[in-house]
N, CA and C atoms as an extended XYZ file, in Angstrom:
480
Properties=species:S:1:pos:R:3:atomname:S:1:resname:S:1:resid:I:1 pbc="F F F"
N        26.804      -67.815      -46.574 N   UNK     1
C        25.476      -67.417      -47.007 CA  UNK     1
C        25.293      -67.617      -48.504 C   UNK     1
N        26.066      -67.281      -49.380 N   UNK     2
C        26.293      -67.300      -50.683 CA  UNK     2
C        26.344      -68.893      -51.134 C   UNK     2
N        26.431      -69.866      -50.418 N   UNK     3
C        26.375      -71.503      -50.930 CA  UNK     3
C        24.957      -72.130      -50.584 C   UNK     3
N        24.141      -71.010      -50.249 N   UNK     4
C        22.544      -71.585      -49.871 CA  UNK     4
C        21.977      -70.821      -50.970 C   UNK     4
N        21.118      -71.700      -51.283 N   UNK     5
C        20.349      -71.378      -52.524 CA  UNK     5
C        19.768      -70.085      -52.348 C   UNK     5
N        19.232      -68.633      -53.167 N   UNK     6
C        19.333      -67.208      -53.042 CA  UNK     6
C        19.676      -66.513      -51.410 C   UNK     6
N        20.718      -66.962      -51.076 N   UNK     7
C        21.535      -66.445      -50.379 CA  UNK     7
C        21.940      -65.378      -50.776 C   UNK     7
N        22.052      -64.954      -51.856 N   UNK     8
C        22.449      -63.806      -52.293 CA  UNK     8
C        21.633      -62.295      -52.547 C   UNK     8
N        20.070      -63.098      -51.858 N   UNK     9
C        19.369      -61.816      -51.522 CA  UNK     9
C        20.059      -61.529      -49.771 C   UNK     9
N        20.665      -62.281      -49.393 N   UNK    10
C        20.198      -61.871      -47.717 CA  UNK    10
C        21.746      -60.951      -47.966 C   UNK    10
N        22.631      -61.345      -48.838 N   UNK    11
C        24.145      -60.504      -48.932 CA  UNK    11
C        23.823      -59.259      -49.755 C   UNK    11
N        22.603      -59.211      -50.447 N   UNK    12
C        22.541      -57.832      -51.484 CA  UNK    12
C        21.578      -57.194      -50.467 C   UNK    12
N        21.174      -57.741      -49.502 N   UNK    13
C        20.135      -56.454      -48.942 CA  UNK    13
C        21.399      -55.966      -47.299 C   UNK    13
N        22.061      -56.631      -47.026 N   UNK    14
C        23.421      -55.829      -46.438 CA  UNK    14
C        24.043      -54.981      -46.906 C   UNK    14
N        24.458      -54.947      -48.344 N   UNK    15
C        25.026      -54.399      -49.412 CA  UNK    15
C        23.905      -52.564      -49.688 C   UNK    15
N        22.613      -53.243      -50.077 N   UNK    16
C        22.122      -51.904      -49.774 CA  UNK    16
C        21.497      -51.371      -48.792 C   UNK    16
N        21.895      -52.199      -47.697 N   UNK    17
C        21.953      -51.135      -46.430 CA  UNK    17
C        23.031      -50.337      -45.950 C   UNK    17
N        24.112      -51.078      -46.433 N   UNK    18
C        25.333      -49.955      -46.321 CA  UNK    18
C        25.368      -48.687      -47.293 C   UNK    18
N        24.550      -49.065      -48.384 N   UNK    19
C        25.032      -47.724      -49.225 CA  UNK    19
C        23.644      -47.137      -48.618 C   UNK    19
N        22.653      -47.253      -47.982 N   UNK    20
C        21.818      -46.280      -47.088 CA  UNK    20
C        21.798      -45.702      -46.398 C   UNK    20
N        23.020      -46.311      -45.768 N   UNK    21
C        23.581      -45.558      -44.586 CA  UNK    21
C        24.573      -44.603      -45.038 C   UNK    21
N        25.430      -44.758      -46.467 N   UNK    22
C        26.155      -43.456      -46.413 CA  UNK    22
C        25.105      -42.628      -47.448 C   UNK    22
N        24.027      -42.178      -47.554 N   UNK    23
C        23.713      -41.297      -48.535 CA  UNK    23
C        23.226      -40.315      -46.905 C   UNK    23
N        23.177      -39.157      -47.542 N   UNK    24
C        23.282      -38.494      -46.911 CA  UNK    24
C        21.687      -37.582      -46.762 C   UNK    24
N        21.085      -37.920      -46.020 N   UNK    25
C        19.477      -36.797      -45.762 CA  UNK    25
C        19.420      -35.671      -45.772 C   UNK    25
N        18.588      -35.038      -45.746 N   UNK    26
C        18.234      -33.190      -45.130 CA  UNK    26
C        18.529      -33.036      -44.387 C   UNK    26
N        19.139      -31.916      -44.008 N   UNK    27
C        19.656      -31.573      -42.487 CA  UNK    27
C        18.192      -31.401      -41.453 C   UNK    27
N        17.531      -31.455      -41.657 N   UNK    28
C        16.253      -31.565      -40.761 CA  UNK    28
C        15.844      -32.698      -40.483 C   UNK    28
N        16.374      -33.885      -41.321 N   UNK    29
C        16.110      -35.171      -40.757 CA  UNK    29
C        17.167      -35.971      -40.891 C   UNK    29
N        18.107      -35.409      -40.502 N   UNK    30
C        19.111      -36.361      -40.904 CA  UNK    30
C        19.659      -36.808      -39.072 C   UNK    30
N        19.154      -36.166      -38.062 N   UNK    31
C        19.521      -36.552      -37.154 CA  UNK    31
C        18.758      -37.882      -36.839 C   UNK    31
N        17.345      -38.318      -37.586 N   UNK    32
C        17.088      -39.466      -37.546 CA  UNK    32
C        17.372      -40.542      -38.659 C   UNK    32
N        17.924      -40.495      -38.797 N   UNK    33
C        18.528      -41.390      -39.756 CA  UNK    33
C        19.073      -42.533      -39.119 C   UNK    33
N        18.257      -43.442      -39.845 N   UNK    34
C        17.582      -44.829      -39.013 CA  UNK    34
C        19.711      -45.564      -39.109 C   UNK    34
N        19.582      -46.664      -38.569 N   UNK    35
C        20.910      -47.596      -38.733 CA  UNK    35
C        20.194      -48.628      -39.390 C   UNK    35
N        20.337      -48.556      -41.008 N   UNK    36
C        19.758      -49.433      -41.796 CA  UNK    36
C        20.660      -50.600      -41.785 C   UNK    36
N        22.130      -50.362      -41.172 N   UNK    37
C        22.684      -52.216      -41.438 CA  UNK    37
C        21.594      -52.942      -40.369 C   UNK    37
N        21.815      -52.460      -38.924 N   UNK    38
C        20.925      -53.275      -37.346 CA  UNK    38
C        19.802      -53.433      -38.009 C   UNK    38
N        19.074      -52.485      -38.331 N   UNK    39
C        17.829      -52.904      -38.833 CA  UNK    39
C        17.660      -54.427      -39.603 C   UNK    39
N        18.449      -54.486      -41.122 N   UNK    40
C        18.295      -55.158      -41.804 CA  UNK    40
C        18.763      -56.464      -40.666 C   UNK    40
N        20.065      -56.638      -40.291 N   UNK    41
C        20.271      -57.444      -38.869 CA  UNK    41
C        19.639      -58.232      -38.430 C   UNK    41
N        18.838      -57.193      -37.702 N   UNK    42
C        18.002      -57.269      -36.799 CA  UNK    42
C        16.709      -58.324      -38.210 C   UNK    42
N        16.383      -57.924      -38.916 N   UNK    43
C        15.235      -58.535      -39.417 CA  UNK    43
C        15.779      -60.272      -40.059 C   UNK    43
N        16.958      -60.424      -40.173 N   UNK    44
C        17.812      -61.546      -40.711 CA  UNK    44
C        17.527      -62.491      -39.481 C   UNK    44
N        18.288      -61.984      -38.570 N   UNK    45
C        18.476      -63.071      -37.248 CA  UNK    45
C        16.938      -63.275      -36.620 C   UNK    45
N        15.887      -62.407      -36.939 N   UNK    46
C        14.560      -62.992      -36.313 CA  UNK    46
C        13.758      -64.270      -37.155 C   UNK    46
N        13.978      -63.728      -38.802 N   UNK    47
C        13.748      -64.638      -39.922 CA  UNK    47
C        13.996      -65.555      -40.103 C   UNK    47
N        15.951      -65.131      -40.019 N   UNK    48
C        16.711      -66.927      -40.346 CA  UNK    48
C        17.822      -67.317      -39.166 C   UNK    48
N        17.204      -67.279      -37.834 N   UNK    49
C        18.399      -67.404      -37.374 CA  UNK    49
C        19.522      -68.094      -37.450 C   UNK    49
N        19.168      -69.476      -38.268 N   UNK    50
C        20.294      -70.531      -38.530 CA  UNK    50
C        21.604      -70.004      -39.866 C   UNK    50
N        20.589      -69.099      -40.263 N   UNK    51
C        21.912      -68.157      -41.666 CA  UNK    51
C        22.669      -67.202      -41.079 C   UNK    51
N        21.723      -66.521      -39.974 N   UNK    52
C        22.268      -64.871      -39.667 CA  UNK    52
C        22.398      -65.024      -38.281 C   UNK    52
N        24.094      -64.974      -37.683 N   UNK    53
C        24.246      -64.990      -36.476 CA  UNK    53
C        24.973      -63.885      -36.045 C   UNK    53
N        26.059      -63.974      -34.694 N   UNK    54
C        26.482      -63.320      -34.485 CA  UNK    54
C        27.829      -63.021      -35.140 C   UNK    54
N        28.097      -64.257      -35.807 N   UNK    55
C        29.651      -64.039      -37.030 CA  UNK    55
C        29.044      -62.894      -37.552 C   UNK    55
N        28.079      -63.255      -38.240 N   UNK    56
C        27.865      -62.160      -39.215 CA  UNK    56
C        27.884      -60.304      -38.808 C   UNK    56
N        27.568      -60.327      -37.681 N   UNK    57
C        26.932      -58.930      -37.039 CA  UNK    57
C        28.256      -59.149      -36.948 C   UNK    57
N        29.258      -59.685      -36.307 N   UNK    58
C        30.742      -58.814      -36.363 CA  UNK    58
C        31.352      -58.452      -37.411 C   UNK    58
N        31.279      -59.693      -38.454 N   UNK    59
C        31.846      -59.030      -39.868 CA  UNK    59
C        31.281      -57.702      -40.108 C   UNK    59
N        29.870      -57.628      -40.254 N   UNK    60
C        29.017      -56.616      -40.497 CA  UNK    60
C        29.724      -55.106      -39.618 C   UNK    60
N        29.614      -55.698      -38.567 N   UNK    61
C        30.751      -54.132      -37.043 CA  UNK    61
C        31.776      -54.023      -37.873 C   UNK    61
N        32.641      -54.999      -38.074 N   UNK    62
C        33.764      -54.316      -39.046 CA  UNK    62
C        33.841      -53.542      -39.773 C   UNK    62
N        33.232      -54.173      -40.556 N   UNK    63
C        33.124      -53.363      -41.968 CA  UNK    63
C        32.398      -51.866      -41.669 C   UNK    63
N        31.668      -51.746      -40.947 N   UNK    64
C        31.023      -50.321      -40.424 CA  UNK    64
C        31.826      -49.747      -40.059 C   UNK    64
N        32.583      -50.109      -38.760 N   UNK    65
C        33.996      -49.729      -38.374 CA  UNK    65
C        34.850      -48.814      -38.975 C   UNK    65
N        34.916      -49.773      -39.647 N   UNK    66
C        36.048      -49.049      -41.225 CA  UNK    66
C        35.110      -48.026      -42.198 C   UNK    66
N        34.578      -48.132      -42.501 N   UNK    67
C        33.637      -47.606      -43.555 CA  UNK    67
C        33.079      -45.981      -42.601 C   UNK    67
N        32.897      -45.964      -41.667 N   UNK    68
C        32.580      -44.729      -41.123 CA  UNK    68
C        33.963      -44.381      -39.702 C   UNK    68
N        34.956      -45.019      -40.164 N   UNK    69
C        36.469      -44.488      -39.434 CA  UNK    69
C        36.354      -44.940      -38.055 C   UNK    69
N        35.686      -45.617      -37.290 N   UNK    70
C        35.128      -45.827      -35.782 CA  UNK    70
C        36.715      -46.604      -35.133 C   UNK    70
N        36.504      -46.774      -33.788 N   UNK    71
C        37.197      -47.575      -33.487 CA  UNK    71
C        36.942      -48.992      -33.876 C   UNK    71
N        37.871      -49.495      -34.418 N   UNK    72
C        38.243      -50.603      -34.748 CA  UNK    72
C        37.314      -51.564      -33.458 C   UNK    72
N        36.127      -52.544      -33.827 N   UNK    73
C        35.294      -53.081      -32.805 CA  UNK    73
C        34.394      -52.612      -32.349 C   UNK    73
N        34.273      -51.165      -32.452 N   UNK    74
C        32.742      -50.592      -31.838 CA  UNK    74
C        31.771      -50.830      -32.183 C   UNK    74
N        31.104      -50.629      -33.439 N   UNK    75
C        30.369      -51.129      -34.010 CA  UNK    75
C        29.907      -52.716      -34.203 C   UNK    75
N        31.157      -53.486      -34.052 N   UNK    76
C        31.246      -54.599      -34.054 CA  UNK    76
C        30.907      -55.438      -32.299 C   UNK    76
N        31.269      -54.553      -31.714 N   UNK    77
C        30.189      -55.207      -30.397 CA  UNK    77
C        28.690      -54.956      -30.141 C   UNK    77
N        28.693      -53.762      -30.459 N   UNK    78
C        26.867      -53.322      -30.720 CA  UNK    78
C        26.524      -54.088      -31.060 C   UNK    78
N        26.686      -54.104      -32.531 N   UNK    79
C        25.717      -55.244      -33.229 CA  UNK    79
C        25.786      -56.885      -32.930 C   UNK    79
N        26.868      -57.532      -32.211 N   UNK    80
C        26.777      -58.530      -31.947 CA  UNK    80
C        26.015      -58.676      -31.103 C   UNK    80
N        25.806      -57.514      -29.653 N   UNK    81
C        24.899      -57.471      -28.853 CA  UNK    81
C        23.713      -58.075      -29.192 C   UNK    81
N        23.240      -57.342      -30.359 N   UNK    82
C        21.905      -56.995      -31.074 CA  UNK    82
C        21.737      -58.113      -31.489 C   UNK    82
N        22.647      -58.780      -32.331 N   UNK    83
C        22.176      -59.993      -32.971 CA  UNK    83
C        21.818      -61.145      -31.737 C   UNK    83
N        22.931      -61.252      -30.737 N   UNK    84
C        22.500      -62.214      -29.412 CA  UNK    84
C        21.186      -61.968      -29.289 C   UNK    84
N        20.583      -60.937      -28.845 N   UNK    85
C        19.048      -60.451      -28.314 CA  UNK    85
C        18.405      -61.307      -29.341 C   UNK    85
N        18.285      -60.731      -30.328 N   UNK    86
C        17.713      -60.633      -31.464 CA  UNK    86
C        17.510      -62.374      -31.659 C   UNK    86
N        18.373      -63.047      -32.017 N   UNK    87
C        18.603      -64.542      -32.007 CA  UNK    87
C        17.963      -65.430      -30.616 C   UNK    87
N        18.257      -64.905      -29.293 N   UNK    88
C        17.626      -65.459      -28.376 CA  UNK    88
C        15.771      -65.078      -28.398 C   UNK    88
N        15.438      -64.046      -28.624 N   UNK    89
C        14.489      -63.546      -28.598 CA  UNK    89
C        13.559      -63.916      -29.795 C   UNK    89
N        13.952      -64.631      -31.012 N   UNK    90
C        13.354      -64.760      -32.360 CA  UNK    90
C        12.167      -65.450      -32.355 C   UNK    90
N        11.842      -66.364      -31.361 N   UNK    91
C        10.463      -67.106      -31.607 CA  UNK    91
C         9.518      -66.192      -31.119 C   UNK    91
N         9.700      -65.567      -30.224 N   UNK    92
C         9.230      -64.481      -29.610 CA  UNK    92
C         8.150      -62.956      -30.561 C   UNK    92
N         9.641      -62.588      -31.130 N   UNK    93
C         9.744      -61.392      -32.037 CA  UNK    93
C         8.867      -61.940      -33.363 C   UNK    93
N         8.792      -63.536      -33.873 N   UNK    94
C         8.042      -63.514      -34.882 CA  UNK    94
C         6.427      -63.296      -34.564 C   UNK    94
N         6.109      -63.943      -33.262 N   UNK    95
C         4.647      -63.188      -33.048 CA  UNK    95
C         4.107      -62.203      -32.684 C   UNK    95
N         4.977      -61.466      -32.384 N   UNK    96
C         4.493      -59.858      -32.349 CA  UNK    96
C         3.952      -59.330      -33.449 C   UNK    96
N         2.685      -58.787      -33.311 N   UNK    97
C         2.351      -57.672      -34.301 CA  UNK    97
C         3.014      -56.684      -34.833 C   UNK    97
N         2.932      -56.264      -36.152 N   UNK    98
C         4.082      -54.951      -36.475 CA  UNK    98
C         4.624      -53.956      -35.603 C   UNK    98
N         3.523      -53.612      -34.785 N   UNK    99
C         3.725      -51.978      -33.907 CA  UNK    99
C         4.628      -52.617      -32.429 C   UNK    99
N         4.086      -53.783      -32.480 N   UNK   100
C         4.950      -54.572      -31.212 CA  UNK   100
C         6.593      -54.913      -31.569 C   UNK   100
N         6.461      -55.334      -32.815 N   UNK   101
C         7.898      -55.435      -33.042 CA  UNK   101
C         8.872      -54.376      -33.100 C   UNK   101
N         7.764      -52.911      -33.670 N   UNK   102
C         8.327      -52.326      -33.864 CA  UNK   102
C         9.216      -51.149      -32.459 C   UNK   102
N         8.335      -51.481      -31.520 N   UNK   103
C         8.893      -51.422      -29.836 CA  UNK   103
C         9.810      -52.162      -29.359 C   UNK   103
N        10.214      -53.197      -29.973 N   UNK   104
C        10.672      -54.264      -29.817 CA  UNK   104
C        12.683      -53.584      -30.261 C   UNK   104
N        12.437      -53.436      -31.718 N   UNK   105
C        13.482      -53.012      -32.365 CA  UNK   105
C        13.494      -51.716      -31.710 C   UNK   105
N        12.962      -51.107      -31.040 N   UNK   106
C        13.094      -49.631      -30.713 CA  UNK   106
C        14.243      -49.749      -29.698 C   UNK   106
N        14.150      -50.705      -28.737 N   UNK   107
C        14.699      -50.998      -27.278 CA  UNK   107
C        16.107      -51.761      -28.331 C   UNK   107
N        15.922      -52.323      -29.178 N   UNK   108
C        17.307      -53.346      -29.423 CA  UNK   108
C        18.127      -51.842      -30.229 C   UNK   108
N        17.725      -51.364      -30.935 N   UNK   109
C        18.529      -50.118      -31.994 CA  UNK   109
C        19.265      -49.076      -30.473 C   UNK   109
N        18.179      -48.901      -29.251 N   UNK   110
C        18.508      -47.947      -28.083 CA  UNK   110
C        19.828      -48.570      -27.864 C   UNK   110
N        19.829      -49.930      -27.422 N   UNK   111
C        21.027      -50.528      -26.934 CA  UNK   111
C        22.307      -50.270      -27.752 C   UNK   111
N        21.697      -50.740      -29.041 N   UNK   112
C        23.270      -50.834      -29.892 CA  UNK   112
C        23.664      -49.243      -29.675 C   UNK   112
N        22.754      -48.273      -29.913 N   UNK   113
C        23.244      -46.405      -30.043 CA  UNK   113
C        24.103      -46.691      -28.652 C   UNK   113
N        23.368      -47.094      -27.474 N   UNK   114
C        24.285      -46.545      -26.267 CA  UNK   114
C        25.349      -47.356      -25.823 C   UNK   114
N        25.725      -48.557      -26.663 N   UNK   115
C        27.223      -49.548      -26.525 CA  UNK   115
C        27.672      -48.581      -27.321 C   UNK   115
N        27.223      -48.157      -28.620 N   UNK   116
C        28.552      -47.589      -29.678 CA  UNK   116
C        28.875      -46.063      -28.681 C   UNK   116
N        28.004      -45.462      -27.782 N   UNK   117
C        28.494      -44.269      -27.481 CA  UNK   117
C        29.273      -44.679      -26.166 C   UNK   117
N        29.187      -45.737      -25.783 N   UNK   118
C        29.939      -45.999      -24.473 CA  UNK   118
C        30.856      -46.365      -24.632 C   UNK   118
N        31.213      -47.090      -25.847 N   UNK   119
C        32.662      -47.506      -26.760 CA  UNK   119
C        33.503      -46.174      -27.224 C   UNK   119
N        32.784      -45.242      -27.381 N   UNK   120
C        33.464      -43.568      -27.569 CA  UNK   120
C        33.963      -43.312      -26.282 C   UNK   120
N        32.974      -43.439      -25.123 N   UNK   121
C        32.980      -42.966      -23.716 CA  UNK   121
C        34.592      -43.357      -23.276 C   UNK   121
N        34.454      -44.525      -23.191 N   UNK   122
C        35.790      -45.425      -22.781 CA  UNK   122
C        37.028      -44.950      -23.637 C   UNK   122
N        37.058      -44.388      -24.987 N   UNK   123
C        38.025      -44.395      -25.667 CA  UNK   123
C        38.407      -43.124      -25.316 C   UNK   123
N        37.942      -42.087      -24.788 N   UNK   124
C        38.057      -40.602      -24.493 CA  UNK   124
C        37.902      -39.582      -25.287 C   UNK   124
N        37.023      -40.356      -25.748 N   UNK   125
C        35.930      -38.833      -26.534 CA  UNK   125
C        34.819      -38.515      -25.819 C   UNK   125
N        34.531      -37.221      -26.381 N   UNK   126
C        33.636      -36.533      -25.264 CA  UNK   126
C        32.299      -37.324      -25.193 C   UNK   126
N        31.469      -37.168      -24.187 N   UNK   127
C        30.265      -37.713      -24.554 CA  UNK   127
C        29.308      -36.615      -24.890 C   UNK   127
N        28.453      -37.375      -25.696 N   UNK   128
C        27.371      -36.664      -26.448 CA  UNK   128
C        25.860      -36.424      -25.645 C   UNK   128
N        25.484      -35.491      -26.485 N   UNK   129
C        23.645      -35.434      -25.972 CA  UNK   129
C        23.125      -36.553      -26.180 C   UNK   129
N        21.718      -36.355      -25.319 N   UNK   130
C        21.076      -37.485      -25.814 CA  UNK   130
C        20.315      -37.469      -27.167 C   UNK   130
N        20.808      -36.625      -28.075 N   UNK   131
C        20.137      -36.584      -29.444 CA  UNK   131
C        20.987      -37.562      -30.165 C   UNK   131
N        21.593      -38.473      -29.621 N   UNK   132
C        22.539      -39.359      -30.445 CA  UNK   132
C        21.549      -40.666      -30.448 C   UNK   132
N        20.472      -40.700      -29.760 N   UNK   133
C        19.561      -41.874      -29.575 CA  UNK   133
C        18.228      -42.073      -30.626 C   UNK   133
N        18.688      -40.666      -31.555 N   UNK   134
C        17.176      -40.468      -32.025 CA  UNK   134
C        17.483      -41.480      -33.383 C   UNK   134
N        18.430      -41.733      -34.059 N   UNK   135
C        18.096      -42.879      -34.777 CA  UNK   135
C        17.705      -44.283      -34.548 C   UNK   135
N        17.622      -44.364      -33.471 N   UNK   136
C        16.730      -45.635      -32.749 CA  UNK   136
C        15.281      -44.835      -33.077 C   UNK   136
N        14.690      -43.842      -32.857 N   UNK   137
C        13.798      -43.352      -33.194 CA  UNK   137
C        13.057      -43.807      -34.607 C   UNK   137
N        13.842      -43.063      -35.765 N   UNK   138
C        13.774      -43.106      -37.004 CA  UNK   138
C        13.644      -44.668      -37.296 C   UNK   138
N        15.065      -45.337      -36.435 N   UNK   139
C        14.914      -46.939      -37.518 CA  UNK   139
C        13.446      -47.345      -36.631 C   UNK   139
N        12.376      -47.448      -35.506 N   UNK   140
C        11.409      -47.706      -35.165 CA  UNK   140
C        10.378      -47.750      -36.522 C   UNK   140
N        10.791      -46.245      -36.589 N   UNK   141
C         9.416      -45.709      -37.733 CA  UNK   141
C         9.856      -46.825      -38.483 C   UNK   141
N        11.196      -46.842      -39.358 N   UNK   142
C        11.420      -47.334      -40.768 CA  UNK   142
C        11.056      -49.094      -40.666 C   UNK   142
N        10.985      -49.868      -39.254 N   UNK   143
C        10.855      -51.059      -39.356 CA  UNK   143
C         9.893      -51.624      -39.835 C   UNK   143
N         8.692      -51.048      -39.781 N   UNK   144
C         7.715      -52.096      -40.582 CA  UNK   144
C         7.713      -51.791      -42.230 C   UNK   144
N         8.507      -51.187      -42.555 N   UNK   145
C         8.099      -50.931      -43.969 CA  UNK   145
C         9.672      -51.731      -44.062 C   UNK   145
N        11.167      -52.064      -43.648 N   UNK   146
C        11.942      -52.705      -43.480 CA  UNK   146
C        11.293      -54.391      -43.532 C   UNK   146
N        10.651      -54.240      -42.475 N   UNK   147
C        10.002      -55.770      -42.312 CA  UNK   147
C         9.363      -56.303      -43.707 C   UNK   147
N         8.307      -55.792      -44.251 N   UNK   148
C         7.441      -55.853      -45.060 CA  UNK   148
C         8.313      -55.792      -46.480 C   UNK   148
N         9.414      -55.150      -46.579 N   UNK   149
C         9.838      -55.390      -47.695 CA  UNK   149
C        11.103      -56.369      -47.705 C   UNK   149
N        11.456      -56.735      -46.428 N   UNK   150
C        12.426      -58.113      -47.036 CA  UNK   150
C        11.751      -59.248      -46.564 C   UNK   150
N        10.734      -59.691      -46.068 N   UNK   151
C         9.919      -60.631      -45.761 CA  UNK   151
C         9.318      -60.977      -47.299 C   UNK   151
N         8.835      -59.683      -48.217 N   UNK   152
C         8.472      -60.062      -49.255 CA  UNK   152
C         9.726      -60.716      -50.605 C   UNK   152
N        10.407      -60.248      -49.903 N   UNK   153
C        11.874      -60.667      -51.425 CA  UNK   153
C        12.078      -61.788      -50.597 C   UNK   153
N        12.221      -62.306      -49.196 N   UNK   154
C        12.362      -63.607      -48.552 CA  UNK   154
C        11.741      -64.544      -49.748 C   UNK   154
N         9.999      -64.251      -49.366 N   UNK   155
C         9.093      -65.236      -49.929 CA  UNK   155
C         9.378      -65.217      -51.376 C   UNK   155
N         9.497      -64.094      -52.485 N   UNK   156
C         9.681      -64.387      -53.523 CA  UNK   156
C        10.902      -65.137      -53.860 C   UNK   156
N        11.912      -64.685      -52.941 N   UNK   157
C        13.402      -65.898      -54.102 CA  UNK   157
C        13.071      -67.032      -53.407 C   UNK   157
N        12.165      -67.784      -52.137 N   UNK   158
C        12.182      -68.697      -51.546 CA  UNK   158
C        13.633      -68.699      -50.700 C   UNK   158
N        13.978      -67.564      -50.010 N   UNK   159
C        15.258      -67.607      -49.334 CA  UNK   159
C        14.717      -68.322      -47.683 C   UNK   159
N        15.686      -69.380      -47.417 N   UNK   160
C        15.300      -70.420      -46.531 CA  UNK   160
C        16.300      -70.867      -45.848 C   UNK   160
């Protein structure tokens, strides 16, 4: 990504989606607390699919992996999931209207929450409520203002 000309917006807006994901919310909303890496992801592979594939969403699982202690791969199959969809689905997803897309990402964020909890399931941890789904919730809300602001740093560095 970094040998294509401002490539280095599509690696700095990964960069601060990870540190979004560890700051920490209000306890009143922190159970929605969107998954700003999928999100951002998710908005890469609809944009550029030829930059942002599924390599990337695994590097990306890794590093989540590690970074929030998971099993080694959990994260890293979710999001590859996500990126497949996401990548098959992209001509698609660019003509949707905001509120459509944003249904759109609602159903892809549901999936990745219930691989990463079925990746717990299998490993023999307990399973959870279904309040583990509500950041698919939150990242819904957060997508069009997600959309709208890396679509605009897209167009300004001319990232292509």
């Amino acid at each position: 990504m970094l040998h294509h000309p401002a490539g280095w917006v599509i690696v700095l807006s990964f960069i601060v989606a990870f540190l979004l994901t560890s700051i920490p919310l209000p306890a009143w909303l922190e159970t929605f607390h969107p998954d700003w890496l999928c999100l951002v992801l998710i908005y890469w592979c609809i944009a550029l699919p030829q930059r942002v594939g599924m390599g990337t969403a695994w590097l990306l699982g890794l590093l989540q992996d590690v970074a929030r202690g998971a099993l080694l791969g959990q994260h890293a199959l979710a999001l590859v999931v996500v990126a497949y969809i996401g990548l098959k689905l992209h001509r698609r997803l660019r003509l949707f209207p905001l509120w459509q897309q944003s249904l759109s990402v609602l159903v892809l964020l549901l999936i990745e929450q219930i691989l990463v909890s079925w990746v717990s399931g299998i490993s023999g941890y307990p399973p959870r409520d279904l309040g583990y789904l509500a950041p698919a919730l939150g990242g819904m809300l957060a997508w069009p203002w997600v959309f709208i602001l890396l679509r605009d740093l897209r167009q300004r560095f001319r990232v292509a």
